[in-house]
KEKOL-446754 format. One record per residue: residue in one letter; x, y, z of N, C-alpha, C in turn. Coordinates in pm, 1 decimal, m for minus. Layout:
% KEKOL-446754
   residu       n.xx       n.yy       n.zz      ca.xx      ca.yy      ca.zz       c.xx       c.yy       c.zz
        A          X          Y          Z          X          Y          Z          X          Y          Z
...
***
This chain:
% KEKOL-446754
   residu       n.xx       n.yy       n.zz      ca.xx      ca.yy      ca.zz       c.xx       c.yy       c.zz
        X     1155.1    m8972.8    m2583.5     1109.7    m9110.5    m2577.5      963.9    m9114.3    m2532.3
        X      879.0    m9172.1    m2622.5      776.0    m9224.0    m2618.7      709.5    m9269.4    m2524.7
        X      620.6    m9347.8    m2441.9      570.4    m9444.5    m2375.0      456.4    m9526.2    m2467.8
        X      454.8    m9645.7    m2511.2      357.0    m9728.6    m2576.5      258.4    m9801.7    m2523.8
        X      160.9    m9882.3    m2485.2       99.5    m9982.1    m2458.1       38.2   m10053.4    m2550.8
        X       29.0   m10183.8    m2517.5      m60.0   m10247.2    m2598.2      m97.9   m10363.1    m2557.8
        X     m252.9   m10435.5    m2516.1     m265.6   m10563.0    m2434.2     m217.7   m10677.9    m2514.5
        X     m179.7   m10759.6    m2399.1     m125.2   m10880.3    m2412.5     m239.5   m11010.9    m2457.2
        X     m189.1   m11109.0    m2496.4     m247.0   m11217.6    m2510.1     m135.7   m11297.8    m2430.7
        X     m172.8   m11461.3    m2403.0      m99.8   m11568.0    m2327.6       53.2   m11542.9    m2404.7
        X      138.3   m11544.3    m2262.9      268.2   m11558.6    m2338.7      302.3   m11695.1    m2386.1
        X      441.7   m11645.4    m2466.7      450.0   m11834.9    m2518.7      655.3   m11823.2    m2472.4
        X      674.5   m11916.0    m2470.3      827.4   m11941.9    m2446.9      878.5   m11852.3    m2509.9
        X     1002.1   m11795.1    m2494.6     1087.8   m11764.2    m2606.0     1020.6   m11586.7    m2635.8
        X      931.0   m11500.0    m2589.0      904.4   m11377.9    m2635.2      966.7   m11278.5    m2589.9
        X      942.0   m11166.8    m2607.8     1051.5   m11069.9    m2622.2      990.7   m10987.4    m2479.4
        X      888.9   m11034.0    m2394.3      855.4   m11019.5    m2242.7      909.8   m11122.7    m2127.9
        X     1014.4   m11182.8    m2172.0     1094.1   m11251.8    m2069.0     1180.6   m11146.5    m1981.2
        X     1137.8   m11166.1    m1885.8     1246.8   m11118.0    m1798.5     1190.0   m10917.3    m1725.4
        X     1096.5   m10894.0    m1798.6     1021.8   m10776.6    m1794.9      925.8   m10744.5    m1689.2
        X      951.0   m10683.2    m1596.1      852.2   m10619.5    m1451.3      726.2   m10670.1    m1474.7
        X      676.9   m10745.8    m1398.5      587.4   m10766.7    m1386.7      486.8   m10714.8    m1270.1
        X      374.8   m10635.9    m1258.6      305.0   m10563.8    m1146.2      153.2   m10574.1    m1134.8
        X      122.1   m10613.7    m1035.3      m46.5   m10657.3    m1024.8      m60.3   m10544.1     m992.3
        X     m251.2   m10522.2    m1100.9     m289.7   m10439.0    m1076.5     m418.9   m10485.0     m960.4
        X     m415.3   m10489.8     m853.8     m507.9   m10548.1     m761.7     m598.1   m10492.2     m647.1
        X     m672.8   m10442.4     m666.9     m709.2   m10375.8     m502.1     m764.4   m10463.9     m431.0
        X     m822.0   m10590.8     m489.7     m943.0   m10692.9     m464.7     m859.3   m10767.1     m351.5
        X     m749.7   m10800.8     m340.2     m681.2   m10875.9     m260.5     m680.9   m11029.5     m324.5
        X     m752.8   m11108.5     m205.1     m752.0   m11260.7     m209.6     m852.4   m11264.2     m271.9
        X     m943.7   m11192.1     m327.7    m1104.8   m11166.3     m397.2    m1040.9   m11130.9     m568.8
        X     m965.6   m11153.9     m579.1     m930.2   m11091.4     m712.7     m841.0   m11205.8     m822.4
        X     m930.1   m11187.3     m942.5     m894.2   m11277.9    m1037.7     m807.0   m11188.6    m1156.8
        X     m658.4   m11246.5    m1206.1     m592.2   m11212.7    m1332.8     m745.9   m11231.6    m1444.7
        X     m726.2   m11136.8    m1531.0     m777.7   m11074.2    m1613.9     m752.3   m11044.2    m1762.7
        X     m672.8   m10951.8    m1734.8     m557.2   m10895.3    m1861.7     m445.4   m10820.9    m1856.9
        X     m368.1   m10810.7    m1963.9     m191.7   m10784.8    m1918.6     m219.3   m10677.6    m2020.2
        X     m152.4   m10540.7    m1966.3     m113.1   m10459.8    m2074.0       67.3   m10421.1    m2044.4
        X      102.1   m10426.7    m2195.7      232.7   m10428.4    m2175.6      290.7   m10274.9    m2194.8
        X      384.8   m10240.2    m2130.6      431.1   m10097.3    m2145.8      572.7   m10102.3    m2196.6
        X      578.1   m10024.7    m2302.8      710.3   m10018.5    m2385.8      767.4    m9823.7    m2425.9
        X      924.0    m9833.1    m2401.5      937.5    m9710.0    m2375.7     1051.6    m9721.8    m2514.4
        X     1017.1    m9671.1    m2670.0     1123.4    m9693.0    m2752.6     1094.6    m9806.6    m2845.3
        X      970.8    m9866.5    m2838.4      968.6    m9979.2    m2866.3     1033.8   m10132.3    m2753.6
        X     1129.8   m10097.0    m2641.7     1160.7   m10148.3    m2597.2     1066.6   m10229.4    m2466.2
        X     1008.2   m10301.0    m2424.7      926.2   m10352.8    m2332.1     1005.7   m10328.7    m2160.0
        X      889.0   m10210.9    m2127.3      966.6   m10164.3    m1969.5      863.8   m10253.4    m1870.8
        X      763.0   m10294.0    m1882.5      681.6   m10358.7    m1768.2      562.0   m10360.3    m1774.5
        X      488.5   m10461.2    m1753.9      350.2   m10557.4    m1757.1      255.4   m10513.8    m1683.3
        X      164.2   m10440.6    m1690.0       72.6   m10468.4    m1567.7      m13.3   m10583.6    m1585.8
        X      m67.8   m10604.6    m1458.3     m173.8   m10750.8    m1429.0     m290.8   m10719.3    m1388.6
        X     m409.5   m10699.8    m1480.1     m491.6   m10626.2    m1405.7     m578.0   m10733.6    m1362.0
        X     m642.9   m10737.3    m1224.1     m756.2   m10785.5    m1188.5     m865.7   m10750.4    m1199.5
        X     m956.2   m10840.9    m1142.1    m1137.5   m10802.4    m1157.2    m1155.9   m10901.8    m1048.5
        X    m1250.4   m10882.4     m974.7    m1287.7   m10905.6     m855.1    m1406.8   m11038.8     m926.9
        X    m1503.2   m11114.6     m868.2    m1569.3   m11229.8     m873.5    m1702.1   m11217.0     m807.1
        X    m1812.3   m11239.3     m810.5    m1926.6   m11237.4     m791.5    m1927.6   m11304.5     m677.6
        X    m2028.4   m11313.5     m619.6    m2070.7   m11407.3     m497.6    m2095.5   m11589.7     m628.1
        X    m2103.5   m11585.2     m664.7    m2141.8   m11736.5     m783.7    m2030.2   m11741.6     m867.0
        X    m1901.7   m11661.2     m808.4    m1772.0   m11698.9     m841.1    m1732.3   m11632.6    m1007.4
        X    m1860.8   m11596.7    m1115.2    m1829.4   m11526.9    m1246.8    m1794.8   m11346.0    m1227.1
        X    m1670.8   m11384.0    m1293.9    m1591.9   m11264.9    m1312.5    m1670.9   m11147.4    m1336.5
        X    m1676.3   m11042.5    m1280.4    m1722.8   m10904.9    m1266.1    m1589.8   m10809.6    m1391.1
        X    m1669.0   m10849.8    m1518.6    m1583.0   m10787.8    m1660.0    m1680.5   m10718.3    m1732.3
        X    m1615.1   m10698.8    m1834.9    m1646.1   m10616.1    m1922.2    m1621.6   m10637.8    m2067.6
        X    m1686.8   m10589.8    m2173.0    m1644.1   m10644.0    m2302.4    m1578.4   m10501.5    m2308.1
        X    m1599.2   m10386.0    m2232.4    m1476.9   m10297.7    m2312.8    m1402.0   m10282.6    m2165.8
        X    m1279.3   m10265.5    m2244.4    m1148.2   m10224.8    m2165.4    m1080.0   m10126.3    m2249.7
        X    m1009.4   m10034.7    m2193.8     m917.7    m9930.2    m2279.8     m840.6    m9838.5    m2153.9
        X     m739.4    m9769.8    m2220.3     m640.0    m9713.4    m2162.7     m585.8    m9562.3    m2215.0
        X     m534.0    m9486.6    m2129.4     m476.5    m9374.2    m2200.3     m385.3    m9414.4    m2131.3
        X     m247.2    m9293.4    m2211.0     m130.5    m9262.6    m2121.7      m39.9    m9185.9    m2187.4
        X       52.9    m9152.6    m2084.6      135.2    m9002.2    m2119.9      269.5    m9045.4    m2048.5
        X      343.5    m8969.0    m2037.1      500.0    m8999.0    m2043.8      514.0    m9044.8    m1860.8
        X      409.8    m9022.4    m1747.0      404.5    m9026.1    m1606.3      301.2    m9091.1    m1568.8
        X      187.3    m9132.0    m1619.5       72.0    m9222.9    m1604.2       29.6    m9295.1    m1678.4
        X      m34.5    m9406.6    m1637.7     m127.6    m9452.1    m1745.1     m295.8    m9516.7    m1701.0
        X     m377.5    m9428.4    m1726.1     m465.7    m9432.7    m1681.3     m592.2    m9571.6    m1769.5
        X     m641.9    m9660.8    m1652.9     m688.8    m9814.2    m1761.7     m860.1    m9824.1    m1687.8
        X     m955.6    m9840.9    m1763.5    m1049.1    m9903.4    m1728.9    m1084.4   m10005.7    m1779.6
        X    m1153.4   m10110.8    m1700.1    m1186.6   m10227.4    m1687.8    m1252.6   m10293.8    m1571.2
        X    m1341.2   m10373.5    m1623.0    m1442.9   m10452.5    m1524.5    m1539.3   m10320.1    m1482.7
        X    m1548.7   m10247.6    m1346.1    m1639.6   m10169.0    m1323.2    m1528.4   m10041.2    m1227.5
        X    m1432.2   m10065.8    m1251.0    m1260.6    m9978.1    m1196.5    m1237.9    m9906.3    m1301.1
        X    m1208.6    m9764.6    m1244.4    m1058.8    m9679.7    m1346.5     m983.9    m9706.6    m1221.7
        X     m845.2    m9737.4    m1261.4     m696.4    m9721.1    m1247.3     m594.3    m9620.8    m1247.4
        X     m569.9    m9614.2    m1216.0     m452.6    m9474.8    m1241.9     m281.5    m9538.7    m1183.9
        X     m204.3    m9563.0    m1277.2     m108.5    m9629.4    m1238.7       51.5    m9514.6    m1288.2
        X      140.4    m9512.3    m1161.2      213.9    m9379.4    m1140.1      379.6    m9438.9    m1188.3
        X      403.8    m9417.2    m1271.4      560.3    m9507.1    m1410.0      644.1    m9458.6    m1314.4
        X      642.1    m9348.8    m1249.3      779.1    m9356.7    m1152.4      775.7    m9406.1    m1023.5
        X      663.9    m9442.0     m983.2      658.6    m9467.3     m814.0      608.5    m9651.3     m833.7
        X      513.5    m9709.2     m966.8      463.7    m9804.4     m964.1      385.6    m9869.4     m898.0
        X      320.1    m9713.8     m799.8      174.5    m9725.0     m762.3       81.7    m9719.1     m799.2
        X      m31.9    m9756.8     m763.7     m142.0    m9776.5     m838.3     m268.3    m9706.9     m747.7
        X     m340.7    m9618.8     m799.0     m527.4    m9609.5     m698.6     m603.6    m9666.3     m800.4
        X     m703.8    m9689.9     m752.4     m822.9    m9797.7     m798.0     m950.0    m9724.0     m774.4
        X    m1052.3    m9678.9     m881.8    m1152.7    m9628.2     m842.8    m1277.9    m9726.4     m898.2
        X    m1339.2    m9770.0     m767.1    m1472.6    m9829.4     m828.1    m1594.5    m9724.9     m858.4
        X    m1667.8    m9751.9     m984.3    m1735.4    m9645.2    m1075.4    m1889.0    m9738.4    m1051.5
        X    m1947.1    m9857.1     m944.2    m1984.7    m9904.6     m941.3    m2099.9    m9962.2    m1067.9
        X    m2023.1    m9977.4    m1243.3    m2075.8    m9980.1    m1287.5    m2004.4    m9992.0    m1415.2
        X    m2032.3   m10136.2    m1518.5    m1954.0   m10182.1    m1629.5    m1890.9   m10078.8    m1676.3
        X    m1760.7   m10068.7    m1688.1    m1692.6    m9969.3    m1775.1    m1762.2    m9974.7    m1957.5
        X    m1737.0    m9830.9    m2040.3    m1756.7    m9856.8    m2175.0    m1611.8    m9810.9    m2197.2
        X    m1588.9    m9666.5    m2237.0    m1547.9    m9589.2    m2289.1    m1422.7    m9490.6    m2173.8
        X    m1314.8    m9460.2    m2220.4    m1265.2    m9323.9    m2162.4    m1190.6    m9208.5    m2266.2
        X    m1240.7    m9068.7    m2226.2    m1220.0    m8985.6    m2360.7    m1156.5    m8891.5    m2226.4
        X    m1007.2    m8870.7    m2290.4     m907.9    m8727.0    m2255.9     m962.4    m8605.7    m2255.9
        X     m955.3    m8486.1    m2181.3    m1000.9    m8366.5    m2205.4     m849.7    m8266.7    m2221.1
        X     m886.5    m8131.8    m2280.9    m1033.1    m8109.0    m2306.2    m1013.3    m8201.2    m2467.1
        X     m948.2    m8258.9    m2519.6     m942.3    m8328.8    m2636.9    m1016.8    m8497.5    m2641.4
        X    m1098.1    m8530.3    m2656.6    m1229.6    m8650.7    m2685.8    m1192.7    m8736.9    m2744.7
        X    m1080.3    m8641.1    m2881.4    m1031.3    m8756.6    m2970.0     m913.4    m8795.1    m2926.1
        X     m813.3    m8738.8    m2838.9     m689.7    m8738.2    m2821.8     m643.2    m8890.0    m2730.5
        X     m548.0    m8956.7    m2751.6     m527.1    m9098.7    m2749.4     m395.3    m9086.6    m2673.7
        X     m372.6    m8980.8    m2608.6     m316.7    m8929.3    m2508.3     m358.6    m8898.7    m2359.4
        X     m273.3    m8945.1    m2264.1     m380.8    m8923.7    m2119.3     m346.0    m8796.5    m2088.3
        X     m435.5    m8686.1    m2052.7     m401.0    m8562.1    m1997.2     m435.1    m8559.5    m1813.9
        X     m449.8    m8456.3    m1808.4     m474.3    m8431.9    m1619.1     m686.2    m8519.2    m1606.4
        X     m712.2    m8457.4    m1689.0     m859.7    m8564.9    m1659.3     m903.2    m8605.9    m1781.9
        X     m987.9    m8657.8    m1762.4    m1052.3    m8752.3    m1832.0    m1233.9    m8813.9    m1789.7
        X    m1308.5    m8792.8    m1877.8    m1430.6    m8867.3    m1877.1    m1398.5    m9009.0    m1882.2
        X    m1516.1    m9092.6    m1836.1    m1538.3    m9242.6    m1822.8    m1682.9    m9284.4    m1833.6
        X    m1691.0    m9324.7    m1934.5    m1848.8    m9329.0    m1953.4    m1872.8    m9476.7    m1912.2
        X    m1977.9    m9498.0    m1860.1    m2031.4    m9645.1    m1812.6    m2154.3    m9700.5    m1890.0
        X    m2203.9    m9795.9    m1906.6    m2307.4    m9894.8    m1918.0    m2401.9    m9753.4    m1922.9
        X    m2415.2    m9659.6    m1770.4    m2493.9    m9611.2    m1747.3    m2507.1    m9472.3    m1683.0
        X    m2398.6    m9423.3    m1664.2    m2313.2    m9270.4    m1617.1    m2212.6    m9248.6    m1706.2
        X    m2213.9    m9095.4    m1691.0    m2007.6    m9066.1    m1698.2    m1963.4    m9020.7    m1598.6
        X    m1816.5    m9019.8    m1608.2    m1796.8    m8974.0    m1462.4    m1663.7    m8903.3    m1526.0
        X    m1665.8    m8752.2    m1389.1    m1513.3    m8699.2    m1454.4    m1416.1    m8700.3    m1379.3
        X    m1300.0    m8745.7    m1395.4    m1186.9    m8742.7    m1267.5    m1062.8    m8715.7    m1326.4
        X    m1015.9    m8706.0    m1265.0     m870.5    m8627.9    m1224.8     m757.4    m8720.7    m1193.1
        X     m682.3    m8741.7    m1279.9     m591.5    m8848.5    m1253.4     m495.1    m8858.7    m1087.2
        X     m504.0    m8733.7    m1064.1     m419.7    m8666.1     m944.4     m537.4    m8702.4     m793.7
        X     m707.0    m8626.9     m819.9     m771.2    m8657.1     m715.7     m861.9    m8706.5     m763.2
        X     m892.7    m8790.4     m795.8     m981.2    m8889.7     m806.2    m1140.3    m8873.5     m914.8
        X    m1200.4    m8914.8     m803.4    m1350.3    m8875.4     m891.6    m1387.7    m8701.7     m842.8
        X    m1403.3    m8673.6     m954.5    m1465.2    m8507.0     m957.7    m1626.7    m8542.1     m996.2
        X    m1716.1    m8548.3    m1070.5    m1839.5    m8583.8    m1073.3    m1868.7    m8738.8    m1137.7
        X    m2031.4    m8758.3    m1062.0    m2082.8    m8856.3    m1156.3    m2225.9    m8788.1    m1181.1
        X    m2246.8    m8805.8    m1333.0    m2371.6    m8785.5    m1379.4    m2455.5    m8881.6    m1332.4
        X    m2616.8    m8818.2    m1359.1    m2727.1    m8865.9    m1331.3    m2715.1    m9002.0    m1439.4
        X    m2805.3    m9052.0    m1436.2    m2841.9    m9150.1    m1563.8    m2863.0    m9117.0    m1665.9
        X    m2754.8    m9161.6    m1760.3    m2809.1    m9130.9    m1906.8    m2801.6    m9227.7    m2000.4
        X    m2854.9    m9383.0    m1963.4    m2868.9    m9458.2    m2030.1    m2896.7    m9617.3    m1938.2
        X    m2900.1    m9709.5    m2057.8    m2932.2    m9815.7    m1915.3    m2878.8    m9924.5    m2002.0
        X    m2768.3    m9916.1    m2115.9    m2698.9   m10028.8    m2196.3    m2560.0    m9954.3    m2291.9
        X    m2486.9    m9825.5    m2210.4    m2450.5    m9795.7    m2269.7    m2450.8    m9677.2    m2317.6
        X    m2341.9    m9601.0    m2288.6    m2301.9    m9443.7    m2357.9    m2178.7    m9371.3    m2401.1
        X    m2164.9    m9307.0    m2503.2    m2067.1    m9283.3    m2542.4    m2063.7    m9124.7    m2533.4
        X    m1943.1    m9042.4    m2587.6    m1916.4    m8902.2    m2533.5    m1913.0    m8866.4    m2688.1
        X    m1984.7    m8771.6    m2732.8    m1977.4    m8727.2    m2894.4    m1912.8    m8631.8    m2915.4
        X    m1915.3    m8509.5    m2842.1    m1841.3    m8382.6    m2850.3    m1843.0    m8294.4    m2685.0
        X    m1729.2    m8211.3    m2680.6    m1789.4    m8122.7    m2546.8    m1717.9    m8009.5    m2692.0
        X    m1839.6    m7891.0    m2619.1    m1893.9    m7737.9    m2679.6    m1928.4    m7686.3    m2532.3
        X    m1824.4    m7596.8    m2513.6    m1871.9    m7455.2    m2462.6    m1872.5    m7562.4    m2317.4
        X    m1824.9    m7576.3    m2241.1    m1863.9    m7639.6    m2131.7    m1944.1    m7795.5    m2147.1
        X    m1988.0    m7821.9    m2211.1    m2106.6    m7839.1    m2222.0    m2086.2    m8047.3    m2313.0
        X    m2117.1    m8128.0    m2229.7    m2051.7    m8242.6    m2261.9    m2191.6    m8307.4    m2332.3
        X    m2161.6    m8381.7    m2469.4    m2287.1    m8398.5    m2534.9    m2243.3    m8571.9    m2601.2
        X    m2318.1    m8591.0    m2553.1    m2365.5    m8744.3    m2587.0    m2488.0    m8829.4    m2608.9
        X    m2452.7    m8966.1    m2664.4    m2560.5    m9080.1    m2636.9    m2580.2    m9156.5    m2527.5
        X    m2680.0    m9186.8    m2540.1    m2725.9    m9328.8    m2459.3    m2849.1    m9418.3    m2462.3
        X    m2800.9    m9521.3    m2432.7    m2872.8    m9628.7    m2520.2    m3015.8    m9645.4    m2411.5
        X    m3120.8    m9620.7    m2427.6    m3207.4    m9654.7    m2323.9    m3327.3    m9768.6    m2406.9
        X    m3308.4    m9860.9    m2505.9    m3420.7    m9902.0    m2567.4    m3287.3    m9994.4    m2656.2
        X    m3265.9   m10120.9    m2578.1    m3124.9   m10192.5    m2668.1    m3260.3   m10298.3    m2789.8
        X    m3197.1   m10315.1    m2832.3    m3066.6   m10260.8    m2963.2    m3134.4   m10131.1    m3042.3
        X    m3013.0   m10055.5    m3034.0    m3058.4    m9958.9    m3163.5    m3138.6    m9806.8    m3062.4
        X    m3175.3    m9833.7    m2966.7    m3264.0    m9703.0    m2892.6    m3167.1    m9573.1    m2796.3
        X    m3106.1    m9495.2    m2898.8    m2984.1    m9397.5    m2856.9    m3070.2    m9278.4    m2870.4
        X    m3044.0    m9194.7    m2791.4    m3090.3    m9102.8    m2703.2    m3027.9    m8979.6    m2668.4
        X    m3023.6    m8893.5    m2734.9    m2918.3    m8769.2    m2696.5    m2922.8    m8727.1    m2532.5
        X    m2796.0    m8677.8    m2489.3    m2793.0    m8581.0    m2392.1    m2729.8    m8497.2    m2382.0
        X    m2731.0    m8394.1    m2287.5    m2613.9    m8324.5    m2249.0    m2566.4    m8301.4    m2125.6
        X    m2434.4    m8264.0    m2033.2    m2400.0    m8263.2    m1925.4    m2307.9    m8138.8    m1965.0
        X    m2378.1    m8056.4    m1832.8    m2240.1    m7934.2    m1753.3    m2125.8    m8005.6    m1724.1
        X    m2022.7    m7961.3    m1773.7    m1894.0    m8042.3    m1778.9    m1860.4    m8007.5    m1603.8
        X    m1861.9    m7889.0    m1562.4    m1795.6    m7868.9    m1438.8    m1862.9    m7920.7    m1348.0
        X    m2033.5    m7973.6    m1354.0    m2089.8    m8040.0    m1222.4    m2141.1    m8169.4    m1264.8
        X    m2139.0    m8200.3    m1397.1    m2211.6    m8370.1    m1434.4    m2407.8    m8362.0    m1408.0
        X    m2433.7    m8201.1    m1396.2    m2567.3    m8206.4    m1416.8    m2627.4    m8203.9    m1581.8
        X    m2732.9    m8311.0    m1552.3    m2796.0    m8387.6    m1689.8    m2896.7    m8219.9    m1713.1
        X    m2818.0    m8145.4    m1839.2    m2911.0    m8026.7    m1909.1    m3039.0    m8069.2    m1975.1
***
């Protein structure tokens, strides 16, 4: 058996998420605004909702993101959003919260980039870093700056983590590369 996700939109009467676990994803506390729902289904069958929050500015506008995305595997499911990775645990229905102090873009599985599966780590690329962590201990590195609107992960070779970044918006992408084991900009 499988594990699925897929985000939610507003429920409506009558859907086939009545009655289904519902779990905030929250570290923000009383500082923290609903956001978005991703639903988790084991079989096709709907096992439970998370609720993710995003925390609020001092001028009260939501601290988001236009990208959000998720991996996951048969024991985690690992979600970024707003300027947080998540790491949320299917048998215990705990949750850690890592602030990456910085708009989420992108998260790519290792050592597989393309793989749409969550493994033990994972890159997280930001607005303006990547960062590598470990679903188990947390953040393992953050790179220097390699962009200032945006970066994505193109390939890792040989150690060796190779990407864009946008330093000149619209359109001004910028190669780099990063030592996978320390997040130093080669």
């Amino acid at each position: 058996m499988t594990l699925q996700a897929t985000w939610l939109e507003q429920t409506t009467p009558g859907d086939d998420t009545e009655g289904v676990i519902i779990i905030d994803v929250n570290p923000f506390g009383p500082n923290g605004e609903k956001d978005r729902r991703l639903l988790i289904s084991k079989s096709a069958e709907p096992v439970l909702i998370l609720q993710l929050y995003n925390r609020a500015d001092e001028d009260g506008f939501l601290i988001s993101s236009a990208f959000f995305e998720f991996l996951l595997n048969e024991s985690h499911v690992a979600i970024i959003c707003g300027d947080y990775f998540h790491v949320f645990d299917m048998a215990t229905h705990a949750f850690r919260s890592h602030p990456l102090g910085d708009y989420v873009g992108h998260i790519y599985s290792l050592p597989d980039i393309h793989s749409d599966r969550l493994h033990e780590r994972v890159l997280v690329a930001t607005y303006c870093h990547v960062f590598l962590i470990d679903i188990v201990a947390g953040i393992l590195w953050k790179s220097g700056q390699c962009a200032i609107d945006g970066v994505i992960i193109t390939s890792i070779e040989d150690d060796t983590v190779l990407g864009m970044g946008e330093w000149d918006p619209p359109g001004g992408w910028e190669s780099f590369k990063l030592d996978l084991k320390t997040g130093i900009l080669m």
